[in-house]
N, C-alpha and C positions, 0 to 999 in steps of 0.2 A: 504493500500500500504506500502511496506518495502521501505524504504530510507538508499542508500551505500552512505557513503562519500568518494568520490574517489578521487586520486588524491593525496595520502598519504602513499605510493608511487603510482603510477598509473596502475603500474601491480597488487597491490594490492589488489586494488578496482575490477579489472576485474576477481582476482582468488574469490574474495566475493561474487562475480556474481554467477560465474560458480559454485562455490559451495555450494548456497543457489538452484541451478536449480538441482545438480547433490544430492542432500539430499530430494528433493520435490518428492510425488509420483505423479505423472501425465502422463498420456496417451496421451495426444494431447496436442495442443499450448496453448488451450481454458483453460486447467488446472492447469496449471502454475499461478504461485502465482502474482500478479501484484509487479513491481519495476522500481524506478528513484535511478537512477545512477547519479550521477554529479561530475564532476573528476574539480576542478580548484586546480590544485597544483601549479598555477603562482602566486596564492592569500594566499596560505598558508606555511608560515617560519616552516625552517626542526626542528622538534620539539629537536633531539638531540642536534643539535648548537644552541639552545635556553637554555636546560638545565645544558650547561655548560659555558653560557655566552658568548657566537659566535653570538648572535643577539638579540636585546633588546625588538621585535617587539613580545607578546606571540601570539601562530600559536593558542592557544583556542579562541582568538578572529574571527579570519577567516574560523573556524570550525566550530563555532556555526553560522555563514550567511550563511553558506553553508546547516547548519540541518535546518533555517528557511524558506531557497529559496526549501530545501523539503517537508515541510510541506504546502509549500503552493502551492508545483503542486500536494500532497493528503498524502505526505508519516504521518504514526501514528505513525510508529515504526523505526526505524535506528540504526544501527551500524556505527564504525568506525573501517575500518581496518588498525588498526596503533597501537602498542604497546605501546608507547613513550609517544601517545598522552593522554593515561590514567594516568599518572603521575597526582599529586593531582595538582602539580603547572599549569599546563594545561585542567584536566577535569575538575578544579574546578571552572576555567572562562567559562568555555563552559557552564556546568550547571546554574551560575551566568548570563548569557548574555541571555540564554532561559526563564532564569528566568523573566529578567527585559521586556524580550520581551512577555510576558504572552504565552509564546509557552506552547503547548499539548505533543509535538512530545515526545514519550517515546526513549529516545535512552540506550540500552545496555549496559552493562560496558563489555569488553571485558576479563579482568581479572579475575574478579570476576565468570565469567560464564566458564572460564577454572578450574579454582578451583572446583567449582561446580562438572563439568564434569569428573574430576577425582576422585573424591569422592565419586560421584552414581557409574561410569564404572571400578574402578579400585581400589576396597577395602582393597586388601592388601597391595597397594603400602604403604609407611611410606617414603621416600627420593625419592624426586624430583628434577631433575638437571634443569636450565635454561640457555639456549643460546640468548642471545638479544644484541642490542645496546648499545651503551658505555649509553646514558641517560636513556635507563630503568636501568641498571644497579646500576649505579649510584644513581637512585632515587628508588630503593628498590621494586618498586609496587607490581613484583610477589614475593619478598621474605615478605613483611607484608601481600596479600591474601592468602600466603598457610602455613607462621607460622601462623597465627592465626584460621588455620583449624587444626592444630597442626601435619601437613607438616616439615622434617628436609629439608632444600633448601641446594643443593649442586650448588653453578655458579664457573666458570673458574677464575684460577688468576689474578689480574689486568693487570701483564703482558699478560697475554694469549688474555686477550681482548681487548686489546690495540692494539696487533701484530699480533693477527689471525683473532679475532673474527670480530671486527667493521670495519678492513678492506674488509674482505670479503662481507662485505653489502656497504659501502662505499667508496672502494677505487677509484680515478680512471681512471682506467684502466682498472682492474677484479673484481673489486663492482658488488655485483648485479643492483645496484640501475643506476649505469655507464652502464650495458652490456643491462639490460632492461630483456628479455625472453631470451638471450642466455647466459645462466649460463656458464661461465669460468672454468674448472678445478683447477683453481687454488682457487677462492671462495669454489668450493664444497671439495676440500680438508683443508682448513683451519676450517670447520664447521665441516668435520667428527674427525678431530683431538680436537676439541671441544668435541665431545661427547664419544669418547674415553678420553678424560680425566674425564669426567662427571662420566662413568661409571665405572673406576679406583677408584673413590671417594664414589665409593656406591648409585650410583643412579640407582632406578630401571625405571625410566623415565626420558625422558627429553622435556623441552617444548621448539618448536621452537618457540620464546618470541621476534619475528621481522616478521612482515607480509613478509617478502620478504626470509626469510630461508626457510619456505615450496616451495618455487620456486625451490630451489633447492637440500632440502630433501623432499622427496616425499615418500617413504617407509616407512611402519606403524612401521617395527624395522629393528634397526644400528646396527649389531653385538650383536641380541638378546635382544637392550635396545629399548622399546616401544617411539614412537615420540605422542608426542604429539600436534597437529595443531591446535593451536586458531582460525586461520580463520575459519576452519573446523567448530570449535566449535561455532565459532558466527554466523554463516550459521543455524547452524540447532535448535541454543537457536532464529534467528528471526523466524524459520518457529512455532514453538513450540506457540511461544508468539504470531505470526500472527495467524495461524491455525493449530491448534495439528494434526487435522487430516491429515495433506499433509505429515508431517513430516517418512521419510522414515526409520524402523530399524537399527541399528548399525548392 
């Protein structure tokens, strides 16, 4: 059984759903891959106001009872769809707390299997732009997984992320994370203005680097610059790692 930790953002968890169903080959109900979902986002502190000292409480602890209460309704394998929460100060209590629990549950690294995945699917890329959160940002995670694939990482000015970007997921009023499923124009303009500077800067992609930008960039390419969707990518690395065989062609 594949285990989502939902509830980080909420919508997040639900696109993790739909896109580990929408990557499975299956013809009937019966062939679909088994999955628990479990959304408590009352129980887990917003990983970014954590990493910048907005709240003392780390959300890897409540992340990891959430991977255990899956593994013990059957889950083997899990994701997390949350950018933020792979930061090391964060996964590294989560793996720490599975540890002491003598937990099985293999859970995914979310970073690291985007990296990956543009490195089998996209050979000649050399400069990758990233759009995320003020605490991925901040905590570097996609720019050490893809310089050290030896990736040049193009991200936005601090001004630009401060003003455009992390409002656009947070603000709120036109937050994604505030509107839920109804993406605001004013969010999805502050993201394409992102990736228009991204690709001004020479990026030949860009990674939307917040579970909640693919909500509301949804087209494989921005003005001829290729998107790249983690969620997407953590979808189809559980189906791979659960059953290669389900796993549906790019």
């Amino acid at each position: 059984m594949i285990g989502i930790v939902g509830g980080i953002g909420p919508f997040a968890g639900i696109d993790l759903l739909k896109k580990v169903f929408n990557n499975t080959m299956a013809n009937s109900d019966q062939e679909h891959l088994d999955i628990a979902l479990l959304s408590m986002s009352s129980k887990i502190e917003d990983r970014t106001q954590y990493l910048i000292g907005e709240v003392k409480v780390n959300p890897g602890l409540a992340i990891a009872e959430v991977l255990l209460k899956l593994e013990k309704a059957g889950a083997t394998i899990a994701g997390i769809p949350c950018n933020t929460a792979h930061s090391e100060k964060i996964f590294n209590v989560i793996q720490l707390e599975l540890e002491k629990a003598k937990s099985n549950i293999k859970v995914l690294n979310m970073i690291d299997e985007t990296a990956f995945f543009i490195a089998r699917n996209y050979t000649s890329i050399t400069k990758v732009g990233v759009l995320s959160t003020t605490g991925t940002y901040k905590s570097k995670i996609y720019t050490s997984s893809l310089k050290s694939k030896g990736y040049e990482v193009i991200i936005p000015s601090l001004e630009m992320q401060e003003n455009l970007i992390h409002p656009a997921i947070y603000h709120p009023v036109y937050g994604i994370k505030a509107t839920s499923n109804l993406i605001t124009q004013q969010a999805k303009e502050n993201l394409l203005k992102g990736i228009s500077f991204l690709k001004q800067q020479g990026a030949q992609a860009v990674i939307l680097g917040c579970t909640e930008i693919p909500l509301a960039i949804t087209k494989p390419k921005i003005n001829g610059l290729i998107t790249i969707d983690p969620t997407n990518v953590l979808a189809r690395a559980l189906i791979f790692k659960e059953n290669p065989k389900k796993l549906k062609p790019l």
